[in-house]
C-alpha positions in Angstrom: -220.2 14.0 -307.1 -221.4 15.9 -304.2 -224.7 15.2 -303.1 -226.6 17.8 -304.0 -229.8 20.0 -302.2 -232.2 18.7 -300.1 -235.2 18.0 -302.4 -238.6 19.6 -300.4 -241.2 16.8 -299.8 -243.6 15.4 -302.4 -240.7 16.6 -305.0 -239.1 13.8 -307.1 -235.7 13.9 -308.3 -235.6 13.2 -312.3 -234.2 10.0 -313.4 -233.4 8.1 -316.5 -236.7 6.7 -316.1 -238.4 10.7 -316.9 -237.0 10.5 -320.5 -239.1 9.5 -323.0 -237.9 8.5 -326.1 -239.0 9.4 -329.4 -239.5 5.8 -331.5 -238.6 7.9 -335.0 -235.6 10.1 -333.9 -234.4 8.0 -330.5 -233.7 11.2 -328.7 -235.1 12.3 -325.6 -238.0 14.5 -324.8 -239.8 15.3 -322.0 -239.2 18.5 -319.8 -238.4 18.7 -315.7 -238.0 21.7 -313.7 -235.1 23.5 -311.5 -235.4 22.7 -307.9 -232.9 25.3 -307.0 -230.4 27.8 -309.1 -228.3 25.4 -311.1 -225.3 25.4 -313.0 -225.5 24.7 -316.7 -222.4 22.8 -317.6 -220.6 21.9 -320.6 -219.9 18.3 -320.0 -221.5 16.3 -317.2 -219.4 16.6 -314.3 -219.0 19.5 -311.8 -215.5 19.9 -313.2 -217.3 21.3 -316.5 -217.5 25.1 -317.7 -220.4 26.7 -316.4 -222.5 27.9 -319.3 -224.9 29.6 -317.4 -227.6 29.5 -314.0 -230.5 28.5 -314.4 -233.1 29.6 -311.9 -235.1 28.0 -309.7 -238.3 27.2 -311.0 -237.2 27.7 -314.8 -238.6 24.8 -316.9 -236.0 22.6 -318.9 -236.1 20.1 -322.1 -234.7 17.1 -321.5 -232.4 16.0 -324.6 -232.2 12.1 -323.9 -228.4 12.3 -322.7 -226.8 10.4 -319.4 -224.3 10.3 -317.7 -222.5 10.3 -314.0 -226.2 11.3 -312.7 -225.9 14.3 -315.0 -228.7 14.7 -317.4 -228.6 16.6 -320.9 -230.9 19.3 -320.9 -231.1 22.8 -323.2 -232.5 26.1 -321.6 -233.0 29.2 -323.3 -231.4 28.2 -326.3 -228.3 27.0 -324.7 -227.8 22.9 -324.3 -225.8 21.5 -321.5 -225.7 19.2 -318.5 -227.3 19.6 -315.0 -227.0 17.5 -312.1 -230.3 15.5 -311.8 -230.2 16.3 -307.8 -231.4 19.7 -308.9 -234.1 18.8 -311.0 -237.9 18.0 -310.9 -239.4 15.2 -312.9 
């Protein structure tokens, strides 16, 4: 896992903690934002297919899933991982 960008100041990296779940469904909602371009994986690590970029300031769903400090998130129709490092709570 590489460490990813330098987040600007007064910016906060999303963490598990962002994620609200929904009592009824337990899935994840909530939404963060793209601190920089970022890859849309399939799987959450870097060694994943890239499904798409996603560009910086683009606005994300969060879907409830962790792992590795990748975070499930859907854009534009298209559901995926993204490294947290890169995204805005």
């Amino acid at each position: 896992r590489h460490p990813g960008p330098p987040v600007p100041a007064g910016i906060s990296p999303v963490t598990t903690a962002d994620i609200e779940t929904d009592p009824a469904s337990g899935t994840g909602t909530g939404t963060t934002v793209a601190v920089s371009d970022l890859l849309l994986r399939s799987g959450p690590s870097s060694n994943e297919a890239v499904l798409l970029v996603v560009p910086t300031g683009a606005a994300l769903v969060l879907t409830g899933e962790t792992s590795a400090g990748f975070l499930g998130v859907s854009y534009g129709g298209v559901t995926g991982w993204a490294d947290s490092a890169y995204l805005n709570a």
